[in-house]
N, C-alpha and C positions, 0 to 999 in steps of 0.2 A: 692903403692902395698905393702911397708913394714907395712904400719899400719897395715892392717890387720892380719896377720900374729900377730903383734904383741899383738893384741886384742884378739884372738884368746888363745893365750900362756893363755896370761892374765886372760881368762875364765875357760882355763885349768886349770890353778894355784891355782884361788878360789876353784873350784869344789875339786881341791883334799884336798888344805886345809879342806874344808867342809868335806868329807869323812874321815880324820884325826879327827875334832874335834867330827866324831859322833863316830868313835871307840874308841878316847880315853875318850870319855862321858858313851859308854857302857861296856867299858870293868874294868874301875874302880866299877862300878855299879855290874855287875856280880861278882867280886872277891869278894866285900865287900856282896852281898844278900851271895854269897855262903860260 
């Protein structure tokens, strides 16, 4: 029962990473177009 949970985390963890690497992909992109 704890794997899951764990795995879970784990997919959380990626996902937000991913959403970090795409703000800090756009947001350097916007200061520098602007």
């Amino acid at each position: 029962e704890d794997e899951i949970p764990a795995s879970k985390k784990l997919i959380r963890l990626l996902e937000e990473i991913d959403c970090d690497i795409e703000i800090a992909g756009i947001l350097p992109s916007v200061e520098k177009d602007g």
